[in-house]
PLY file of the C-alpha trace (Angstrom):
ply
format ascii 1.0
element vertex 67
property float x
property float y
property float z
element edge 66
property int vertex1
property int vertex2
end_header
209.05 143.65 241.93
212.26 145.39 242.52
213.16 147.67 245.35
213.32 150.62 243.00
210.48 149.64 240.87
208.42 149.43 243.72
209.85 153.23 245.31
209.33 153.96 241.61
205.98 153.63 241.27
205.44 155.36 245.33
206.62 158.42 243.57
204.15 158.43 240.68
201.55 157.77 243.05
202.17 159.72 246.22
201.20 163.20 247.09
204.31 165.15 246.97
202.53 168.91 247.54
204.88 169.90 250.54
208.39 168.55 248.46
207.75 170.62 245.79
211.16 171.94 244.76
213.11 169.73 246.84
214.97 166.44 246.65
213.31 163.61 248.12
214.28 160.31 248.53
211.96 156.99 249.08
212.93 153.93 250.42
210.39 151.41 251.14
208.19 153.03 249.17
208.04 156.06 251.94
209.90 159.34 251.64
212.53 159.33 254.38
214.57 162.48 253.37
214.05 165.54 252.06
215.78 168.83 251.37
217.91 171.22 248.82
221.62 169.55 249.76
221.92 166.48 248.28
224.87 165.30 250.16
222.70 165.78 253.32
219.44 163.47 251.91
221.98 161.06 251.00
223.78 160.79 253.84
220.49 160.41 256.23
219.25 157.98 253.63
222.34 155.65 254.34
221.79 155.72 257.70
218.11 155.12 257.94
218.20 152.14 254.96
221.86 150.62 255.24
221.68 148.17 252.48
218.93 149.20 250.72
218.47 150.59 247.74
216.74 153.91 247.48
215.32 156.14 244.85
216.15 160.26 245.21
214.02 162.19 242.89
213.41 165.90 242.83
209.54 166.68 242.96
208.76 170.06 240.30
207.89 173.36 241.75
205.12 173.40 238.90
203.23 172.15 235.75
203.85 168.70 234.04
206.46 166.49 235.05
208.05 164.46 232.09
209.45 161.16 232.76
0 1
1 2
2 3
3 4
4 5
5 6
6 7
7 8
8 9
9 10
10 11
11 12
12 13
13 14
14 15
15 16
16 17
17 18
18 19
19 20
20 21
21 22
22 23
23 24
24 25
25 26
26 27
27 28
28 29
29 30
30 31
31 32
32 33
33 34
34 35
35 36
36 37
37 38
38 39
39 40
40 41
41 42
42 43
43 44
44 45
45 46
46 47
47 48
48 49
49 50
50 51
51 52
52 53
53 54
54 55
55 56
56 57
57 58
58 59
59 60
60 61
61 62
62 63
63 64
64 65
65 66
């Protein structure tokens, strides 16, 4: 399976209760950044998986999440 398929499907699956309203980002199938700056998650992404690809998602506040 693919990198992101695989950080993908960690997001489905994971329990996300304390990102709620903030960006998160998974790589390795593990959230290694989080926050409401973008440019900052990204940034500490690249540094903690050079050459990897990684997934950034933003986990709802609330209610159903549509994919």
């Amino acid at each position: 399976m693919a990198e992101n398929d695989e950080n993908y499907s960690a997001y489905l699956t994971a329990n996300l209760e304390e990102y709620k309203g903030k960006w998160i980002i998974l790589c390795d199938e593990h959230v290694i950044a989080s926050g409401d700056d973008i440019k900052d998650i990204v940034k500490k992404a690249q540094t903690e998986c050079p050459h990897k690809k990684f997934l950034l998602a933003r986990v709802p506040e609330e209610g159903t999440m549509i994919l």
